[in-house]
matplotlib code that plots the C-alpha trace (Angstrom):
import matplotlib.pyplot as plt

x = [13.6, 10.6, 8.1, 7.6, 4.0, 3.1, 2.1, -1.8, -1.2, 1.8, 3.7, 4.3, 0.8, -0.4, 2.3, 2.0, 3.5, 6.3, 7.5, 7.8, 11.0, 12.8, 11.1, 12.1, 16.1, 16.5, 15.3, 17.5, 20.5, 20.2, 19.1, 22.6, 24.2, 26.0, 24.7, 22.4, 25.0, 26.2, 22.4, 21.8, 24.8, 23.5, 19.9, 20.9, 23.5, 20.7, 17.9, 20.6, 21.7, 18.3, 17.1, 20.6, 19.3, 15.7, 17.2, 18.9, 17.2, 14.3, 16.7, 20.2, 17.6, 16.9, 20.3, 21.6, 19.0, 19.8, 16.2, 15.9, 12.3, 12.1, 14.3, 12.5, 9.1, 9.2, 8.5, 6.7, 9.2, 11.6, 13.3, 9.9, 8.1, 10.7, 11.4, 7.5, 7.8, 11.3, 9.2, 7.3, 10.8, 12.1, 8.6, 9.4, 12.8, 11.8, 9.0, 11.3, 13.4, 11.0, 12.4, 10.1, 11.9, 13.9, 17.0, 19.2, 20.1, 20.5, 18.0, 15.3, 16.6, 15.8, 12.6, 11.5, 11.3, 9.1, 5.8, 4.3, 3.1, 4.0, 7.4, 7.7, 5.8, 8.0, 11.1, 9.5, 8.5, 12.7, 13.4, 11.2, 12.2, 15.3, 16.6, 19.8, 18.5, 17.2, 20.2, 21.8, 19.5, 20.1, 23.9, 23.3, 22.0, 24.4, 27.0, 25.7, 26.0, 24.1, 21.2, 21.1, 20.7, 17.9, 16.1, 16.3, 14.8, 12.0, 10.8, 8.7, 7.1, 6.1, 5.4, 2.6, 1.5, 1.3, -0.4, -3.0, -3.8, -4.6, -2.9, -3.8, -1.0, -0.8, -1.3, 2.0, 4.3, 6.8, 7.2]
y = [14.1, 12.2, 11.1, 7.5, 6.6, 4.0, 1.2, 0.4, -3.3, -4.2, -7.5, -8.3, -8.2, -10.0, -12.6, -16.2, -15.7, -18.2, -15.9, -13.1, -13.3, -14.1, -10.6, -9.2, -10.6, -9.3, -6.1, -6.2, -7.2, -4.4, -1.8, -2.3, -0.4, 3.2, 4.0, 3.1, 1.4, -0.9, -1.4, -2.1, -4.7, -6.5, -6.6, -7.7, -10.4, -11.6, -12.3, -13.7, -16.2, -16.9, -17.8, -19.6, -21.6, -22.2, -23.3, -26.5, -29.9, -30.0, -33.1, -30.8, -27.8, -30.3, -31.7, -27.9, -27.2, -30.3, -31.2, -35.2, -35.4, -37.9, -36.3, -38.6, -36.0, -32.8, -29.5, -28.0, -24.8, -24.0, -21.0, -20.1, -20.2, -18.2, -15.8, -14.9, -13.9, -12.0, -8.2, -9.2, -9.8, -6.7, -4.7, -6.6, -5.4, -1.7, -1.3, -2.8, 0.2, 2.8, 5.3, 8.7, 9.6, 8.8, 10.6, 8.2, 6.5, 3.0, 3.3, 4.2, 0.9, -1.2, 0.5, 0.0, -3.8, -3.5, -5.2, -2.1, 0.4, 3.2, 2.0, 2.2, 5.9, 7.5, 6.0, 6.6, 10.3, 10.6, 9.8, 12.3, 15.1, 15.6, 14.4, 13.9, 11.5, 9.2, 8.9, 8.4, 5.6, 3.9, 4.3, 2.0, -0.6, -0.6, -0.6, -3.2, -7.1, -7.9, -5.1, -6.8, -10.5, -9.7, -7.7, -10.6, -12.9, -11.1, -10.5, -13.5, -11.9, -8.3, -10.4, -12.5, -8.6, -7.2, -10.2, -10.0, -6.7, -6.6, -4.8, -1.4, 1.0, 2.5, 5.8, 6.2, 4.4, 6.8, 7.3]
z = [-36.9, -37.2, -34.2, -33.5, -33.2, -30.4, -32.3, -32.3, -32.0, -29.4, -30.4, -26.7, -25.9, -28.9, -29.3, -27.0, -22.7, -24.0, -26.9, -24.4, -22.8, -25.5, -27.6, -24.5, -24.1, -28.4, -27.2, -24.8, -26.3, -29.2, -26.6, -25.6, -28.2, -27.8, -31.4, -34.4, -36.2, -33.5, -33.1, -36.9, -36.6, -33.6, -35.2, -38.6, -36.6, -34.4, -36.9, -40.0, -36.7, -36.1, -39.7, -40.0, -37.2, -38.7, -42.0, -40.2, -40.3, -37.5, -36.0, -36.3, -34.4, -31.2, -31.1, -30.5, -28.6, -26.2, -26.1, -25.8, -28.2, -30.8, -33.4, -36.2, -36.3, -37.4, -35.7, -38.3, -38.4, -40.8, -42.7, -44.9, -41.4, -39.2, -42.4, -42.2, -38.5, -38.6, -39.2, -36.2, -33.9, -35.5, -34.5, -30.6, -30.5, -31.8, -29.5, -26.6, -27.6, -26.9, -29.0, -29.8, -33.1, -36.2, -36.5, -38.1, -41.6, -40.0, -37.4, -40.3, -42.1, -39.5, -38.7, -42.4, -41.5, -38.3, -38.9, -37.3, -39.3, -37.3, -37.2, -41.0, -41.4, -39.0, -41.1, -44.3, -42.8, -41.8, -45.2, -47.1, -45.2, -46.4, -49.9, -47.8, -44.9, -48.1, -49.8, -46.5, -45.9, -49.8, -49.9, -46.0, -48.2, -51.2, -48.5, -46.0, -47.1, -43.3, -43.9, -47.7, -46.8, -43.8, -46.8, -49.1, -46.3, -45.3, -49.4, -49.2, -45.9, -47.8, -51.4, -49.3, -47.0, -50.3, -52.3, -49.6, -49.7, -53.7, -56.1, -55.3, -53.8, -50.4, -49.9, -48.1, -51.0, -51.9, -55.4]

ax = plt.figure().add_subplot(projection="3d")
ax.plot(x, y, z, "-o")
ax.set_aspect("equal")
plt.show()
């Protein structure tokens, strides 16, 4: 078991009034689940739905979304843009969970995608506690094609995190 930090920077405080009941309705909807692996399925379904959404033509986006705007202009959001923000909803949807600790393979998969670092030290901390909990956690990712894809869509977010922090390695990067 690993403690869960309260994170330093909350994402509902920071993030725009608008934003907030929706953060608030994907907590929700994952705090739902009897377990971590219905959880991880419902996160993983959420966001994929979400950046599937995002990918569409900004015209194809307000025709679903029954809005009547001038579908010639664009929003000025697409998949590049939503893909940057998707460890920020995970970080929302953890902290909406208010969980104290890491006990789980698929719960510390999910919380190694939080844009909180707390989120990812208490996973990371799981991990490394047991040789066992780790390979738990790697054989979830061989194994999971949902977990997989949300990885591949948030590399561009940690390539430009990591871009802009240098090239030096962080203290905490398990080796």
């Amino acid at each position: 078991m690993a403690t869960i930090a309260t994170p330093a920077r909350s994402v509902f405080e920071t993030s725009p009034e608008k934003l907030r009941p929706f953060l608030h309705s994907l907590a929700g909807r994952v705090s739902g689940g009897a377990n971590w692996m219905v959880r991880k399925k419902t996160v993983c379904d959420l966001l994929l739905g979400l950046d599937a959404f995002f990918a569409l033509p900004a015209e194809e986006r307000r025709a679903l979304m029954g809005t009547g705007e001038d579908v010639s202009s664009q929003d000025g959001t697409g998949p590049e843009d939503f893909r940057n923000v998707l460890p920020l909803y995970v970080g929302a949807i953890l902290e909406g969970l208010k969980e104290e600790a890491v006990t789980q393979p698929e719960q510390a998969a999910i919380y190694m995608l939080s844009i909180h670092p707390e989120h990812q030290m208490a996973a990371e901390e799981w991990m490394l506690a047991d040789p066992r909990n780790g390979k738990a956690v790697r054989r979830m990712i061989r194994s999971d094609r949902r977990y997989r894809q949300l990885m591949e869509r948030m590399a561009d977010h940690w390539k430009k995190t990591r871009a802009g922090q240098g090239n030096s390695e962080t203290a905490s990067s398990p080796r």
